[in-house]
N, CA, C and O atoms as a Tinker XYZ file with bonds, in Angstrom:
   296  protein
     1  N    113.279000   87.422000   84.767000    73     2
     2  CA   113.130000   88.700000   85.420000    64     1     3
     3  C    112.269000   89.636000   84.569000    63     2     4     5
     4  O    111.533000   90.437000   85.145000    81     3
     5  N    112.325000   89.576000   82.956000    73     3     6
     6  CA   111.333000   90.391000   82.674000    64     5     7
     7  C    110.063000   90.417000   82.755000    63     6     8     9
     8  O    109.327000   91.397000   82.880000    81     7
     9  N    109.671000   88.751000   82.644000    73     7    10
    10  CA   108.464000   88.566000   83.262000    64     9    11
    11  C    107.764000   89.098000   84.308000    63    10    12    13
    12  O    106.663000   89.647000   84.342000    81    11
    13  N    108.547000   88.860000   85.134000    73    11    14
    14  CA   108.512000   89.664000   86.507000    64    13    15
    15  C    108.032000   90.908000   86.463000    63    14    16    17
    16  O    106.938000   91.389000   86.757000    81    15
    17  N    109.097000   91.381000   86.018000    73    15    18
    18  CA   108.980000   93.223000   85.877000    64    17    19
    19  C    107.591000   93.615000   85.098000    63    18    20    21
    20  O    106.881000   94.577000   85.390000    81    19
    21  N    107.293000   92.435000   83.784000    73    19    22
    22  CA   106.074000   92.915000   83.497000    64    21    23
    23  C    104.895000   92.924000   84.022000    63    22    24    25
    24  O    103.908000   93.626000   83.802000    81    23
    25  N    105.212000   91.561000   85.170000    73    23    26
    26  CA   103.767000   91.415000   85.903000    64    25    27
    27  C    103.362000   92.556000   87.122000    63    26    28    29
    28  O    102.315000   92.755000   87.739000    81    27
    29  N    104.252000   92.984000   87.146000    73    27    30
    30  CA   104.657000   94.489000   88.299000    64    29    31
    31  C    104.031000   95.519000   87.852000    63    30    32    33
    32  O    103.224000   96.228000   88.452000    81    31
    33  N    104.585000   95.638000   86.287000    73    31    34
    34  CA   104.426000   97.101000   85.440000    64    33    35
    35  C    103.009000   97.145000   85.404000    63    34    36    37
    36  O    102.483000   98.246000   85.568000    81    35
    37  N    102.181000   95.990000   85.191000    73    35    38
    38  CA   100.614000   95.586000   84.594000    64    37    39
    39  C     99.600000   95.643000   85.626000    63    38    40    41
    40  O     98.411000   95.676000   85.309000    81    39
    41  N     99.952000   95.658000   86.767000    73    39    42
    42  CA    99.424000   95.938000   88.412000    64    41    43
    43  C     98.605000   97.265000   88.832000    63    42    44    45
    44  O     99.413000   98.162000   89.074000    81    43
    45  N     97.753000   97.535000   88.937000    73    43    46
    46  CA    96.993000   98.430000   89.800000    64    45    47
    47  C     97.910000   99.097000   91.237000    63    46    48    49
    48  O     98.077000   98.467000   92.281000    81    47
    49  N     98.420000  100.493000   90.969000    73    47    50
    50  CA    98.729000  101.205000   92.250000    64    49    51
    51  C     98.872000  100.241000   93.625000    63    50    52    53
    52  O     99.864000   99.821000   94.219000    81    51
    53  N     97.478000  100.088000   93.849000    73    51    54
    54  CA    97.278000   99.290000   95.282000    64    53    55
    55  C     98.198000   98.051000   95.054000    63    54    56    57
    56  O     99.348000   97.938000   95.478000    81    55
    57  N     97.453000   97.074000   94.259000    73    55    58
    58  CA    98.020000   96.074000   94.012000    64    57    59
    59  C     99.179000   95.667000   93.956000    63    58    60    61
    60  O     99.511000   94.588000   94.447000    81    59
    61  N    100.095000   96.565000   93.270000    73    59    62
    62  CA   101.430000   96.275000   93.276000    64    61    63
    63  C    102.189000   97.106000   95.261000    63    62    64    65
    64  O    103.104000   96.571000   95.887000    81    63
    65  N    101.670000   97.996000   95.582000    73    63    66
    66  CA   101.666000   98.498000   97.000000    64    65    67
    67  C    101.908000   96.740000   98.011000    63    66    68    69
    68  O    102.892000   96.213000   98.531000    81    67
    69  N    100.538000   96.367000   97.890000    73    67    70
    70  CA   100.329000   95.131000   98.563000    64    69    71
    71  C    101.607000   94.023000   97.975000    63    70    72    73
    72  O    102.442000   93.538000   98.738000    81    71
    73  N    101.562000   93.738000   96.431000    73    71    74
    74  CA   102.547000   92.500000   96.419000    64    73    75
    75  C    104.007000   92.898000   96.695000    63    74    76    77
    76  O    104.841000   91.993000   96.663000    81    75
    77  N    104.512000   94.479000   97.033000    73    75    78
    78  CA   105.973000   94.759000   97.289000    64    77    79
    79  C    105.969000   94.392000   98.607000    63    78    80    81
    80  O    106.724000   93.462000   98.890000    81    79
    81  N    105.295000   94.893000   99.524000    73    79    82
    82  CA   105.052000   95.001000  100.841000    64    81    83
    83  C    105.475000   93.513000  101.142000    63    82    84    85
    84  O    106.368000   93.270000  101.954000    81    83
    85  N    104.720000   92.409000  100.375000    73    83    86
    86  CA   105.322000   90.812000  101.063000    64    85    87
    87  C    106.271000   90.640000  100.029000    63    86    88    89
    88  O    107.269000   90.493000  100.735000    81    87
    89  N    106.597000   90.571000   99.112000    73    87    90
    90  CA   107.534000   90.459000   98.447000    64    89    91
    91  C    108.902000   90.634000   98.756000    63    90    92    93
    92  O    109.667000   89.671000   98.710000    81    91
    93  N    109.342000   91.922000   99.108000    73    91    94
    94  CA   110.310000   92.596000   99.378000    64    93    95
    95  C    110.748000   92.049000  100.447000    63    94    96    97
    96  O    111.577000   91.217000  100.077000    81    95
    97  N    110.640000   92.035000  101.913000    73    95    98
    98  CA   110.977000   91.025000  102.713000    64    97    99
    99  C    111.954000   90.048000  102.674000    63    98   100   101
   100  O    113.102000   89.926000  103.103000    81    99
   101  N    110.974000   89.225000  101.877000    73    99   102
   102  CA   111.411000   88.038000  101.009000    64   101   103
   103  C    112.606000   87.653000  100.335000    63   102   104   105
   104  O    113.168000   86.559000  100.364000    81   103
   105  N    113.071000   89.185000   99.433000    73   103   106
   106  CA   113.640000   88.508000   98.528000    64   105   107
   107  C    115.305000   88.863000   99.315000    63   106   108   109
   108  O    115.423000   89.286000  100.465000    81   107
   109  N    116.302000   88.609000   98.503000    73   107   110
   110  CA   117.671000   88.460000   99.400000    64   109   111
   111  C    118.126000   90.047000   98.668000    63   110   112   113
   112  O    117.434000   90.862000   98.058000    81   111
   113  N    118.915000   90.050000   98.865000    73   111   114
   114  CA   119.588000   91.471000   98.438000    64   113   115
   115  C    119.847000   92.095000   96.845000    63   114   116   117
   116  O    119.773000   93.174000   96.258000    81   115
   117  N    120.124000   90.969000   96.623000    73   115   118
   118  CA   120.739000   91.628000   95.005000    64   117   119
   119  C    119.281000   91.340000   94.468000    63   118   120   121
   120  O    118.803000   92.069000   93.599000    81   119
   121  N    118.557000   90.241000   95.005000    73   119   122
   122  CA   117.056000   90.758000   93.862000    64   121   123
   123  C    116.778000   91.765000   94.492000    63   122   124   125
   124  O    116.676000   92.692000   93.689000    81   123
   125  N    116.620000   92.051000   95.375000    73   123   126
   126  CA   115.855000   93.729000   96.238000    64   125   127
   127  C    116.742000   94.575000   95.065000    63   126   128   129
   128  O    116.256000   95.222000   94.137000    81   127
   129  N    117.477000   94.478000   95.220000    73   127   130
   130  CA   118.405000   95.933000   94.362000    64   129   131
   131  C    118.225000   95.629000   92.517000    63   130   132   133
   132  O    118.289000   96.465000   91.615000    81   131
   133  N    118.058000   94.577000   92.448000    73   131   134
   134  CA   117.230000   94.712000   90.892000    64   133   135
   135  C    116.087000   94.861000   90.647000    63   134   136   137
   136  O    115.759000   95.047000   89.475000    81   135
   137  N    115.331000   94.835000   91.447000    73   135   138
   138  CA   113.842000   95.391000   91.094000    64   137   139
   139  C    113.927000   96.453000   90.849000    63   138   140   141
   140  O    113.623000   96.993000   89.785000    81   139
   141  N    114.695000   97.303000   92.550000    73   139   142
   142  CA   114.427000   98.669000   92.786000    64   141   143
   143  C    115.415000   99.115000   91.503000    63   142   144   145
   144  O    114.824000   99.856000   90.717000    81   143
   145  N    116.434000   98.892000   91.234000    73   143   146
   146  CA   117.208000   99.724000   89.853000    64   145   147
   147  C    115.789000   99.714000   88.810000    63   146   148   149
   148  O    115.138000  100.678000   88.408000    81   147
   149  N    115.634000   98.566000   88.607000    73   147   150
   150  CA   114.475000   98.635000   87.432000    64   149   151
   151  C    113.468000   99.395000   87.622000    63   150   152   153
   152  O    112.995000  100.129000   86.754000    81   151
   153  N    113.128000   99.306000   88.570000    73   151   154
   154  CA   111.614000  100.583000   88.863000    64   153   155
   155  C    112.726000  102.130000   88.810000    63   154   156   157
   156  O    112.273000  102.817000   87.894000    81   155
   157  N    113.733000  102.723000   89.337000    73   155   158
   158  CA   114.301000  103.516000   89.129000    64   157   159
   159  C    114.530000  103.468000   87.539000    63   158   160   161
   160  O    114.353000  104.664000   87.306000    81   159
   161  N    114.771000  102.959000   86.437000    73   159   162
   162  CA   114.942000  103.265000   85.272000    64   161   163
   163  C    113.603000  102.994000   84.802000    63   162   164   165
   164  O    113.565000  102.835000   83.582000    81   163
   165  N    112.408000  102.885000   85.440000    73   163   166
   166  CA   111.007000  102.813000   84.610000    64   165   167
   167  C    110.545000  103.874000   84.921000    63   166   168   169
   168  O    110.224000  104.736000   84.103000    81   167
   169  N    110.406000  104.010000   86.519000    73   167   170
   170  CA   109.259000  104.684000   87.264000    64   169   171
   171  C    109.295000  106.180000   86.849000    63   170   172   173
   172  O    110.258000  106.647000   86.240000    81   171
   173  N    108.152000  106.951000   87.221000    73   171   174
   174  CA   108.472000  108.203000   87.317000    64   173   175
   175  C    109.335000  108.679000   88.872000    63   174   176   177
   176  O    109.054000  108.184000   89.964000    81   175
   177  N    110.067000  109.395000   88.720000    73   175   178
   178  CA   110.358000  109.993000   89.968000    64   177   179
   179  C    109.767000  110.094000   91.067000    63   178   180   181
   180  O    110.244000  109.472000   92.016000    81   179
   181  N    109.109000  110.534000   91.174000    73   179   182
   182  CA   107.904000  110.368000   92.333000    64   181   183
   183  C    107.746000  109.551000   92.880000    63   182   184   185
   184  O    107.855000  109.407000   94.097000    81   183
   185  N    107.235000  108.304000   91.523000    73   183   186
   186  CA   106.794000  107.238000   92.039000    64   185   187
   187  C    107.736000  106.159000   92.664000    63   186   188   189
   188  O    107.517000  105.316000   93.534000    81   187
   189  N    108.916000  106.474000   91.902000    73   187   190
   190  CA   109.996000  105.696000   92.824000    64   189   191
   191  C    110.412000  106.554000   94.281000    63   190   192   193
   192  O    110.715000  105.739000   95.152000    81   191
   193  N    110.462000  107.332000   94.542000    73   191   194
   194  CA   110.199000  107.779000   95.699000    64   193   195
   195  C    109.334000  107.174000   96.659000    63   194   196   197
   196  O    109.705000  106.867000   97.792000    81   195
   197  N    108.067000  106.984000   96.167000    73   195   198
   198  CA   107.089000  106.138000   97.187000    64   197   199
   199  C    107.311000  104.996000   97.296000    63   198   200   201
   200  O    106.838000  104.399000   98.263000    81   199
   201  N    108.144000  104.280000   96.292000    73   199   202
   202  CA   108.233000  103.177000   96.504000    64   201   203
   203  C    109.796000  103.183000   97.845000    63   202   204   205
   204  O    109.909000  102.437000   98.817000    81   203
   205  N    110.525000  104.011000   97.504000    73   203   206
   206  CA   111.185000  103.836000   98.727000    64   205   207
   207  C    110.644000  103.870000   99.414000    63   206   208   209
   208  O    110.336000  102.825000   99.987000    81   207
   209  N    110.051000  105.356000   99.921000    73   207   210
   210  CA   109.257000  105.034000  101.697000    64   209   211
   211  C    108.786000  103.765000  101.883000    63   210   212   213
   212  O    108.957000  103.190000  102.958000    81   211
   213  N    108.068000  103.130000  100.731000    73   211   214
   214  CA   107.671000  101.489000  100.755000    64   213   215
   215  C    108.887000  100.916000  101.380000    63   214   216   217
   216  O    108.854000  100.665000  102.585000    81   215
   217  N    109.512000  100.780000  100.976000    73   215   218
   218  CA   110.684000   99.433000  101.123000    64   217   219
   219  C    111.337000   99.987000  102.714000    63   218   220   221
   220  O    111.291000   99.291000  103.728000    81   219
   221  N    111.843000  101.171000  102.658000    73   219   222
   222  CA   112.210000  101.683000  104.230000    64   221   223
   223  C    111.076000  101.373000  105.379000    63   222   224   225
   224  O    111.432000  101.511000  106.549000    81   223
   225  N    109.341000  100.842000  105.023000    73   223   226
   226  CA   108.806000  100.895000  105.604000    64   225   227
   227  C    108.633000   99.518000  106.362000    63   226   228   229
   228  O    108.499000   99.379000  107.578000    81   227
   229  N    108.663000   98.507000  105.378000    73   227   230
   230  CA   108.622000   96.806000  105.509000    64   229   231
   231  C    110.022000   96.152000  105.540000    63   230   232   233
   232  O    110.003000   94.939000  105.745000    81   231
   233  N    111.614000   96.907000  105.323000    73   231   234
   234  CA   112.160000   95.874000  105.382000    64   233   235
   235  C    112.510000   96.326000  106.869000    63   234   236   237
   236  O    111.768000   97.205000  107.308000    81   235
   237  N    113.391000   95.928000  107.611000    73   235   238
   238  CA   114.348000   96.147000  108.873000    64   237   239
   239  C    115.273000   96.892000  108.623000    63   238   240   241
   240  O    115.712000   97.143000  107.501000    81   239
   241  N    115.689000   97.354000  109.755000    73   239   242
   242  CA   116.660000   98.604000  109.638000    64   241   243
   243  C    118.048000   98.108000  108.912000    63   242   244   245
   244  O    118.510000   98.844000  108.040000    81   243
   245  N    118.725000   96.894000  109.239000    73   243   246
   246  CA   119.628000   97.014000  108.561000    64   245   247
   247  C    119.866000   95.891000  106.728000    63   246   248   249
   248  O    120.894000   95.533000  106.152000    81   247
   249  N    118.072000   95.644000  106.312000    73   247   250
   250  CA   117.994000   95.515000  104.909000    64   249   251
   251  C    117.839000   96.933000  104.910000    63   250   252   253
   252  O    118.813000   97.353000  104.285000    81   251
   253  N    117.363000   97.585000  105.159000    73   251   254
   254  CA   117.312000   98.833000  104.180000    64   253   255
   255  C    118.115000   99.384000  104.366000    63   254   256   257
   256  O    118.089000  100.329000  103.577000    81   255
   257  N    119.264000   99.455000  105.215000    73   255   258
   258  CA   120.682000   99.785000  104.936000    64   257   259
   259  C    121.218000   99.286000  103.997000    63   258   260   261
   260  O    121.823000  100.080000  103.276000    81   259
   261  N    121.237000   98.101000  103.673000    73   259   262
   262  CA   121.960000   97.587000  102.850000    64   261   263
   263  C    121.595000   97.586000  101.671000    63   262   264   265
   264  O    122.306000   97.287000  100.711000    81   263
   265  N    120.241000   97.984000  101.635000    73   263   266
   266  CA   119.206000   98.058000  100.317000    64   265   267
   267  C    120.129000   99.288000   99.719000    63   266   268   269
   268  O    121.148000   99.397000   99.038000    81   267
   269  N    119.420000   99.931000  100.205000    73   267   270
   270  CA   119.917000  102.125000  100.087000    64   269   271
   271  C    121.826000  102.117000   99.416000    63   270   272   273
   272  O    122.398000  102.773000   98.545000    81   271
   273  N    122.205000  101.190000  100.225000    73   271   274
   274  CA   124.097000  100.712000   99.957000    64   273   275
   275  C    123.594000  100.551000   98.210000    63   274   276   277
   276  O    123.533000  101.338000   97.266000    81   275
   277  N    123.322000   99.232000   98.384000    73   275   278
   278  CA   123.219000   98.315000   96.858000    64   277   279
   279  C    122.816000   99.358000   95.990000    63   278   280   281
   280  O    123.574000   99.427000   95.022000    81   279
   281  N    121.906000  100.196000   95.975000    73   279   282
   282  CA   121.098000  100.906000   94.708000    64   281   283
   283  C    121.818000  102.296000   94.654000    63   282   284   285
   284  O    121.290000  103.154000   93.948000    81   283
   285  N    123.028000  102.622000   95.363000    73   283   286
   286  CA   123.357000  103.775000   95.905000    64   285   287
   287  C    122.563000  105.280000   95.521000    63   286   288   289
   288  O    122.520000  106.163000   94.664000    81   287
   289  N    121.889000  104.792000   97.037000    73   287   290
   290  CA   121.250000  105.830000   97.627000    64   289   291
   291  C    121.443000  106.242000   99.617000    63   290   292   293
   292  O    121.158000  105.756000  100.712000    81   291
   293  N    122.111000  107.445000   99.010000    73   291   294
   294  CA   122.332000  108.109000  101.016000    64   293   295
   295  C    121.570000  107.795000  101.990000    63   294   296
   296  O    121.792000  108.240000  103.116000    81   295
């Protein structure tokens, strides 16, 4: 997983935009909710912000229920 996280951290704006977008989908729940914790203890504020609207935007209504549950967020 840190690998991971580093190949994320090392990404161009867009770039990492594009690989969440198919990524996220993808992955099952508890990885969705460890990324997003990890970008919440990296990101700036903001930027984890956009990355929600990201994830509320590509997963289905009830992953991102369950997403928002897991990372507790309202």
């Amino acid at each position: 997983m840190n690998a991971f996280r580093a190949i994320l951290a090392s990404q161009k704006p867009d770039e990492l935009k594009y690989n969440l977008e198919i990524m996220l989908p993808a992955m099952n729940l508890d990885e969705r909710a460890e990324i997003m914790n990890a970008g919440r203890a990296s990101a700036p504020p903001e930027m984890f912000q956009a990355v929600l609207k990201l994830v509320e935007q590509v997963l289905n209504h009830d992953d991102w229920t369950a997403t928002k549950s897991k990372i507790g967020i309202k």
